[in-house]
N, C-alpha and C positions, 0 to 999 in steps of 0.2 A: 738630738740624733734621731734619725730615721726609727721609725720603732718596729719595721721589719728586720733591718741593720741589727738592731739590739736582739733582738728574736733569736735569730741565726748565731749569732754571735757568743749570748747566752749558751744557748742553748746545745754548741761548742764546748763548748767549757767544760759544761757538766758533764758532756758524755765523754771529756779525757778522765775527767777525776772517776767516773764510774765504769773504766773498760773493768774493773775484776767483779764490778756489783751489778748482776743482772738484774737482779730481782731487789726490791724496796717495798716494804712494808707490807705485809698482805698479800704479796702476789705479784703488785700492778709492777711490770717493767721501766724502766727507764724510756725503752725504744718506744713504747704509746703515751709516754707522757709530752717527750719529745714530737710526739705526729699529735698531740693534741693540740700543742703551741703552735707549731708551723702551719697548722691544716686552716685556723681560724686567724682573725687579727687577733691584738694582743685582748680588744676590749671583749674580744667572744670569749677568749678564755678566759680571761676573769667571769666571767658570767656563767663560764659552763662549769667551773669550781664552786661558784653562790649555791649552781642550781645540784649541783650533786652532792654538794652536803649540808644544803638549806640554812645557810648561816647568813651572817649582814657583815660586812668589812665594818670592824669598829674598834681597829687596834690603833697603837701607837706605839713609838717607839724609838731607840736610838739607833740609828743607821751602823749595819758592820759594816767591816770591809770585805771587799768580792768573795777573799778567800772565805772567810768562817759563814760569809753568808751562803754561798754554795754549798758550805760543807752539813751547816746546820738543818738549810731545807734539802738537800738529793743525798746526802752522804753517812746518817745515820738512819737505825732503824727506832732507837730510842724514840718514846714522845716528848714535847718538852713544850713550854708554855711560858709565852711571852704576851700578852693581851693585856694588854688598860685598858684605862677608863677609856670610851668613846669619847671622838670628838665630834665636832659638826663637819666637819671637812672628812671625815672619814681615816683614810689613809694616803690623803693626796691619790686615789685613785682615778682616772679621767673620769670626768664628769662630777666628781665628788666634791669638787669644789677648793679640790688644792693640787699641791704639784706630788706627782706620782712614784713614790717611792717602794721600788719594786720588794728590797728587801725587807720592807716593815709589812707590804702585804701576803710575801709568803712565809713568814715564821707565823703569822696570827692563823694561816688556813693550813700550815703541812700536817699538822696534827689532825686535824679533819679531812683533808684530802687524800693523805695516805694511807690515813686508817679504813679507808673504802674498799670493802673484801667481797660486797655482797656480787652477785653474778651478773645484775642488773650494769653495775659501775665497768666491770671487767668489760663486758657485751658492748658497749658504748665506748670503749675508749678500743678496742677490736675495733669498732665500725670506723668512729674516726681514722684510725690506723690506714684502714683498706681505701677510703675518701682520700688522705692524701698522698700515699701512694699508688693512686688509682689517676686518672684520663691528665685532668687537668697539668699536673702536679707534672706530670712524666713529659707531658708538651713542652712547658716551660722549660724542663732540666735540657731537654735538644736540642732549643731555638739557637744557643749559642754556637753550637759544632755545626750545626746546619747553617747558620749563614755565611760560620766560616769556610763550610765545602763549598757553598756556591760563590762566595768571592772569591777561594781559590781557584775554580773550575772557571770562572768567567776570566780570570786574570792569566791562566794561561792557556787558554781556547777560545776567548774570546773570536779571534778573526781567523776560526778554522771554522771549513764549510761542512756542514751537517746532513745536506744533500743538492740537490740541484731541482728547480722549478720548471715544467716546461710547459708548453700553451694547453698540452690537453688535461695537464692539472689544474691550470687556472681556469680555464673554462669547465672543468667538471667539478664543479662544486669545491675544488681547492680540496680532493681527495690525494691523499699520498703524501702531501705537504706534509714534512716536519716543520710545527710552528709555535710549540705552546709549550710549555712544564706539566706535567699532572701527576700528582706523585702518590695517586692512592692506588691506580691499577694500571696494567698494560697490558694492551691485547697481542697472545701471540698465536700466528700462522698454525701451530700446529698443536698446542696447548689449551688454547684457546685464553678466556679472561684470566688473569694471574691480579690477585690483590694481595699487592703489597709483597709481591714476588709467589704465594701462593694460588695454586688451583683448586678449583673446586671440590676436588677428591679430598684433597689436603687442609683446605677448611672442614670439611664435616667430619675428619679423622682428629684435627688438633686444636679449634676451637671447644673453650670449653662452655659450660651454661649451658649443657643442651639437657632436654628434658626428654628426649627421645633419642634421635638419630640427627635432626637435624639442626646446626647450630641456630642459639638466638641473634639476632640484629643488634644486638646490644655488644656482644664478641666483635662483629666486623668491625663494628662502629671503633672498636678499641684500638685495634687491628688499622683500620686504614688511619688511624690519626696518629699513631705512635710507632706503627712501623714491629712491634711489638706483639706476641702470643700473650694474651693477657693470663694472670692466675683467675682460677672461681670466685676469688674473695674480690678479686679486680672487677670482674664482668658483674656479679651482684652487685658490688658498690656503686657503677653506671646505670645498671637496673634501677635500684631505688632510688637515682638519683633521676635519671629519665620517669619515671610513673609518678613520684612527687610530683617534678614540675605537671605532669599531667593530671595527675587527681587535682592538684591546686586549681589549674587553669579551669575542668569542667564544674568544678563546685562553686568559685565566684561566676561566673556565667549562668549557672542554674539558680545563684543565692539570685543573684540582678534580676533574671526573669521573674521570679518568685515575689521577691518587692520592690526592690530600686528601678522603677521603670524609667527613671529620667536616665540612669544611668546605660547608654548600650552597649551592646559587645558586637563580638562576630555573626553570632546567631541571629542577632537580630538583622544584620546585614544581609544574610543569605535567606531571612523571611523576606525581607524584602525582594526580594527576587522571582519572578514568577516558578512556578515548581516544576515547568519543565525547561527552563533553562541546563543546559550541558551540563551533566556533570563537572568537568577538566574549567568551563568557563566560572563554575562554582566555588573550585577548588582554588583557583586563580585570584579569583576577587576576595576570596577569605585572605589569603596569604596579605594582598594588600588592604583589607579591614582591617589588619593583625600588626599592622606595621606601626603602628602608637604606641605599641609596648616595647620597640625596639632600643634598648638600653647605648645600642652602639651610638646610633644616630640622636641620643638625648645628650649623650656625651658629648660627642663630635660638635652637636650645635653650642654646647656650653665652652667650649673653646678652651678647654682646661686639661684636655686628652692628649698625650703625647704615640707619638706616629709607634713608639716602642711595646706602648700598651691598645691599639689597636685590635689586635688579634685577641684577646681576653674581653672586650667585649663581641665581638663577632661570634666566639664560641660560645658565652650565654645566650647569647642570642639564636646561634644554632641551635642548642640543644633545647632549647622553647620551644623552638618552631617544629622539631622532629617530635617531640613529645606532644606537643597538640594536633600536629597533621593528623594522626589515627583518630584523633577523637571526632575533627571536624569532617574528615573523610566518611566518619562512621555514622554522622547526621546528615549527610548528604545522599548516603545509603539510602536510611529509612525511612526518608521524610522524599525523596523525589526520585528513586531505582524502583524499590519496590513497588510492587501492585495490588496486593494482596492487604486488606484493610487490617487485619490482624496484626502486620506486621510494620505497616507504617507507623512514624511517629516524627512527629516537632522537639520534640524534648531535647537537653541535652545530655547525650550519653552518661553512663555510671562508669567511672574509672574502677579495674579490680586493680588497687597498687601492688597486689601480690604476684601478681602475674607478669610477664614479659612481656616486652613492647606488642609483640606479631601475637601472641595468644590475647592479651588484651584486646586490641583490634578487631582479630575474628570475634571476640565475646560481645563485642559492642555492637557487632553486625548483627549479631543472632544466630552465631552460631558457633554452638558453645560442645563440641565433639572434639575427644584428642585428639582426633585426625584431623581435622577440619583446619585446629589450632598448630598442628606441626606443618601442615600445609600451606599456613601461611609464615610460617619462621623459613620455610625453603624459599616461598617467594618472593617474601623482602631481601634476602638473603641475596640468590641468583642475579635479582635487579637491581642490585641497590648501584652499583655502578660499571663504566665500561667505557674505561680512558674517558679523554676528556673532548674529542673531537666531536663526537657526538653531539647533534645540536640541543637537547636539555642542559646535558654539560659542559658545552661550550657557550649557550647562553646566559647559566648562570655564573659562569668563568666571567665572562664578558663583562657583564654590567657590576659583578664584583668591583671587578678591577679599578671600577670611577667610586670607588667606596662609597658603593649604595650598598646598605645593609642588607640582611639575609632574609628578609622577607620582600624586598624589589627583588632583589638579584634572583631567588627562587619563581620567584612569578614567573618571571619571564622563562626561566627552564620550561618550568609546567607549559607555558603559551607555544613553547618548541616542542614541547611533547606530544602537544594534543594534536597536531599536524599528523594527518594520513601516512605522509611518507616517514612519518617517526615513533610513534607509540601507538600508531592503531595495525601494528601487523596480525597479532591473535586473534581479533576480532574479521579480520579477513579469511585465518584460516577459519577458522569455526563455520562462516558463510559457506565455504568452497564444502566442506567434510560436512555440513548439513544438504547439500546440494550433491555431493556423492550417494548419502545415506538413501535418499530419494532416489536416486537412478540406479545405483543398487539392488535395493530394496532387498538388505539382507543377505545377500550373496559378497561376502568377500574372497572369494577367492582369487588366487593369484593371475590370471587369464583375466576375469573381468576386471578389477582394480586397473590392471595393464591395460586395458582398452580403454577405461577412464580416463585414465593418465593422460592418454598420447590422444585423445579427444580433446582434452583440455589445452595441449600444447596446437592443435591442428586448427583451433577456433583464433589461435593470436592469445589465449593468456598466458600468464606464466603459473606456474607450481607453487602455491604460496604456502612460507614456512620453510622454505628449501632454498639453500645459497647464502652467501655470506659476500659482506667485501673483499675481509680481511681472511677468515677461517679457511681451508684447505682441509677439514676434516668433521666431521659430524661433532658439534658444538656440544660442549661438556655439560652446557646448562641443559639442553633436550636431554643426556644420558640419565642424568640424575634426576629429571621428572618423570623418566622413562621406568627408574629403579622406583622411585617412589610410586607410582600406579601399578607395578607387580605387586607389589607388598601390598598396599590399602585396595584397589579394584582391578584388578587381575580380569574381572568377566564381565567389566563394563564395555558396552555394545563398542560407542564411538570411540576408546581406547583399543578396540581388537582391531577396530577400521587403521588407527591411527600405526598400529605396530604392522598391519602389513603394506601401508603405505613407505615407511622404511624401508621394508624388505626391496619394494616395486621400482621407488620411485628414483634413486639415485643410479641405477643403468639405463632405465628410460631417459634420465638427463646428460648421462655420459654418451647413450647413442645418438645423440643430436649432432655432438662436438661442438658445442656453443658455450655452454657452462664451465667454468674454470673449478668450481664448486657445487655438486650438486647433492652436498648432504644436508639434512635438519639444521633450523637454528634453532633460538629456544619457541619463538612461535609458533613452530609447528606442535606444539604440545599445552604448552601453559593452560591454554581455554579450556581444552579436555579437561584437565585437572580443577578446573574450578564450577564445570558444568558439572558433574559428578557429584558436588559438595554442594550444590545449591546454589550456589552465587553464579545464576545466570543472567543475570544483568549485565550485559556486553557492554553497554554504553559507561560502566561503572571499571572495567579495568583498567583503562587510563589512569587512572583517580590511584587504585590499587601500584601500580604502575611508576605514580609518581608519588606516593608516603616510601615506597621502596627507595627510589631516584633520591630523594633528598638526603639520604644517608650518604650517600658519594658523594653529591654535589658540594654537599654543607661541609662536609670532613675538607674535601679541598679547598674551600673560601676560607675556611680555617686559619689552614697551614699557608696559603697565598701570602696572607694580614701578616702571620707570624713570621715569612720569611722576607717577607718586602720586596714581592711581586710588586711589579711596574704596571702601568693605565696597559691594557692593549690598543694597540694603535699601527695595525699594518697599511699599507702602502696599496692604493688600488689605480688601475692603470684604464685608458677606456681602450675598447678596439680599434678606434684609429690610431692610437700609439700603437699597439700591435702591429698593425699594417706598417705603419711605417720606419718600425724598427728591424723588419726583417726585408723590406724594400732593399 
C-alpha cells in the first residue's frame, strides 16, 4: 500500500478513537502529532522520533491487531514497555533491512515519545504544525475544487463570448483583449490593483507579519497562492521557510568560493561578466546560471513525473528562486551599482534568516534603517504583481505554459521588464523632477510648477508618471507611497516638488481634453522614495523591480501547473487578411 494512503488513513483512525482525548501524555496533542505525520513522509517521521528522544529502533515483537494497537500507542496515558532483544533487521523499519512493521515500531518509541514535556519538543511539533498547515499544504487541499470549477465553468460557457476583438485592438498591442486566466490579481478602473480580490488599503490593514505598518512579502506571497488571509503562525512558517532556503543557497556559494573552485555557481557567472554590464541583463543571466538547480526539469527529464504532480515541483522551484533573487540582486548592488569603494563588494551576501524577505534584502544592500527596511516591504509589496497582461507577466505566463521551468520562464519576464516602455517608468520620472529641480531652482510654487507643466506638454513631451491605461483615478499604489513619505520625510526637497506636482498637474492635463486619465501612477513617486533612503542607483530599480515581480509571476506559474493550464497558442493574422476580409 501506498505509504501516504496509510498515513492518512492511520492517522484517521486515531483521531476518531481520540475526539474526547485532546491532550496525551505531557501536554503534546493529538492535532501536532497528527501534522507531524502528514507534514513529513513516513521515513521523516520515524527519524524525527529517533532525533527527539535519541533512541535506536531495536525492538521486537508480536504484531497486535489495529484495534489494541491504536489504543496502546494514542489511547492511554499509562507507560508500558514492550522492547527485546535487538535484532539486525531492526524493526523491519525501511531501510533497516526488513519489512516494516509499524506497530512493533510504535509500542518500542511511545514511551519515549510521549513522555517528551520539555518546551524544546512542544516548540517543534508547533512549528511542524504551522509547516503543514501553512502554503504548501492548503494549495494541494484546493487543486481538487479548483479544477472542478474550471471544468464546470468551461463545460457550461464554454461557446459563450467573453468580449469582441476589433482591428484597433489587434493592431494596438492586443490592449483590451480578454485572453488569458490570471488568478492572483485584477486590475480595476476605479479600485485600482485588487490581489486576490483585495486593495491595497485592505492588504496593510489585514495582512498579518508586519513589523511596522507595512505588510511583509511573505503574507502576499500566501495570499495570492491560496486565495486565503493567512494566520501569523502561517506567514512565519513561509518566512522561515523562504530565508532557509536563502541562507542555504548563500552559504554553499560562499563555502565554493572559499574552497571548491572546480566547483561553480551563480557568482561566479556574473564575475564573469564585465562589471558594467546592465544590471536587469545581470539579473537575467543569473536566473538562467540558476536553472541547474531546477528540481522540475531534473524530474520531467527523468520521465517518472506525472502531469498531476507537475505543479509541486514548480512551487520548489518557485520559492528557490524568490528566495535567492534578493541575495543575487543584492551582489549585483554592490559589486556593479555602487561607486563608492567602501561600499563595493564581490562577496557573497550574508543572509540574516531572522529577518523577512524585504528587510533582508535592504540589510544585504547596506542598508540596514527600520525605515529603509519597511520601505522596502512596501515596495515589494505594491509590485509584486498587476494581472497578468502586462508584458513581464505575460512573458513569464508564456513560456510557463511550454513547461519551461521557473527560472526560463522568469527570465524572460525580467527580458520584458527591462524594456523602456515597461519597467523603466520611475527612472524617467526622476529624469523629468531632476530637470524641474534645475529650472526651478527652489521655487515651487504653484504659478511656477504650472508653467513647467504646460512647458513640458508645449515642447511635444508628455507628463511622466501621470496616466494610466486601465486606472480612471489617482493609483492606490502613488497614495500609499504618498502616506508613507509624510510619515518617514515630510521636508524632503524632491517629495515637496513631488506633492505639488499633484496638486498642479492633473487640471493642466484635464485642460488639454486629450487625457482620459490624468492622475499619478505609482511612478510618479516610487524613485522619490528610494533617492531619499540612499539607493540612488537608478540603473538598479529594474533589478528592485523585478525580486518584487517575481512574487506574482511565480505564484501564477504555480497555480497554472496545479490547475492544468493549456500551451498558449493564439491565432495571428497578417494585414492582408485584414484587408481582405473587410473588402
Amino acid at each position: 500500500r501506498d505509504s501516504s494512503t496509510f498515513i492518512m488513513l492511520s492517522a484517521t483512525v486515531a483521531r476518531r478513537n481520540l475526539v474526547a482525548r485532546r491532550r496525551i501524555q505531557g501536554e503534546i496533542t493529538f492535532s501536532a502529532i497528527r501534522t507531524t505525520v502528514l507534514s513529513s513522509s513516513f521515513s521523516s517521521f520515524l527519524e524525527i522520533v529517533d532525533n527527539n528522544n535519541n533512541v535506536e529502533s531495536s525492538s521486537s515483537g508480536s504484531r497486535r491487531s489495529k484495534k489494541s494497537s491504536w489504543r496502546s500507542t494514542f489511547g492511554n496515558n499509562e507507560s508500558s514497555t514492550s522492547s527485546s532483544s535487538s535484532s539486525s533487521s531492526g524493526v523491519g523499519r525501511p531501510g533497516a533491512g526488513g519489512r516494516y512493521d509499524h506497530h512493533q515500531y510504535h509500542r518500542h518509541h511511545r514511551s519515549h515519545f510521549f513522555s517528551t514535556t520539555s518546551t524544546t519538543a512542544k516548540e517543534d511539533l508547533e512549528e511542524k504544525k504551522a509547516a503543514f498547515d501553512g502554503l504548501k499544504a492548503q494549495i494541494e487541499s484546493q487543486i481538487p475544487s479548483e479544477i472542478a470549477r474550471l471544468k464546470a465553468l468551461k463545460t457550461k460557457y464554454g461557446q459563450e463570448k467573453v468580449g469582441e476583438v476589433t482591428v484597433n485592438m489587434l493592431m494596438g498591442g492586443m490592449r483590451g483583449i480578454v485572453g488569458m486566466l490570471y488568478e492572483t490579481s485584477l486590475l480595476d478602473a476605479n479600485d485600482g490593483i485588487r490581489f486576490r480580490g483585495l486593495t491595497i488599503p485592505e492588504l496593510q490593514e489585514k495582512l498579518p507579519g508586519k513589523r511596522d505598518r507595512e505588510p511583509i512579502p511573505e503574507a502576499l506571497l500566501f495570499l495570492l497562492l491560496t486565495n486565503k488571509v493567512p494566520t501569523e503562525k502561517e506567514v512565519e512558517a513561509l518566512r522561515a521557510d523562504l530565508m532557509e532556503r536563502a541562507e542555504k543557497f548563500a552559504k554553499e556559494c560562499a563555502m565554493n568560493d572559499a574552497g571548491n573552485k572546480s566547483k561553480k555557481n551563480v557568482f561566479d557567472a556574473l564575475r564573469a561578466l564585465p562589471e558594467e554590464t546592465h544590471p536587469m541583463t545581470q539579473l537575467s543571466a543569473a536566473c538562467l546560471a540558476m536553472q541547474n538547480d531546477s528540481k522540475f526539469s531534473k524530474m520531467y527529464a527523468s520521465g517518472t513525473m506525472k502531469k498531476t504532480e507537475y505543479w509541486k515541483y514548480i512551487y520548489e522551484d518557485a520559492l528557490d528562486l524568490i528566495a535567492k533573487l534578493p541575495v543575487v540582486a543584492a551582489y549585483i548592488y554592490k559589486r556593479s551599482c555602487v561607486k563608492e569603494a567602501a561600499r563595493k563588494s564581490s562577496e557573497v551576501p550574508t543572509v540574516d534568516a531572522s529577518l523577512d524577505l524585504a528587510a533582508n534584502f535592504s540589510q544585504m544592500m547596506g542598508f540596514s534603517s527600520n525605515e529603509c527596511k519597511e520601505l522596502m516591504r512596501l515596495y515589494l509589496t505594491i509590485h509584486a504583481d498587476h494581472e497578468g497582461g502586462n508584458v513581464s507577466a505575460h512573458a513569464t505566463h508564456l513560456v510557463g505554459s511550454a513547461l519551461s521551468d521557473p527560472y526560463l520562464s522568469f527570465s524572460a519576464g525580467l527580458n520584458g521588464l527591462a524594456g523602456p516602455l515597461h519597467g523603466l517608468a520611475n527612472q524617467e520620472v526622476l529624469k523629468w523632477l531632476k530637470e524641474a529641480q534645475v529650472a526651478l531652482k527652489g521655487d515651487y510654487s504653484a504659478e511656477t510648477v504650472k508653467t513647467f507643466v504646460e512647458n513640458t506638454l508645449k515642447s511635444g513631451r508628455v507628463v511622466p508618471g501621470y496616466g494610466h491605461a486601465v486606472l480612471r483615478r489617482t493609483d492606490p499604489r502613488y497614495e500609499c507611497q504618498r502616506e508613507f513619505a509624510l510619515k518617514h520625510m515630510p521636508d524632503d526637497e524632491m517629495f515637496q516638488l513631488v506633492s505639488r506636482l499633484y496638486e498642479i498637474v492633473p487640471d493642466v492635463l484635464k485642460a488639454t481634453g486629450k487625457v482620459q486619465n490624468p492622475w499619478p501612477n505609482v511612478d510618479a513617486h516610487s524613485g522619490v522614495l528610494l533617492q531619499h533612503f540612499g539607493i540612488k542607483e537608478e540603473n538598479f530599480y529594474t533589478v528592485m523591480f523585478g525580486v518584487s515581480r517575481s512574487i506574482g509571476c511565480l505564484s501564477q506559474l504555480i497555480l497554472s501547473r496545479a490547475h492544468g493550464y493549456a500551451i498558449e497558442r493564439p491565432k495571428s493574422v497578417t494585414s492582408k487578411w485584414l484587408e481582405e476580409k473587410f473588402q
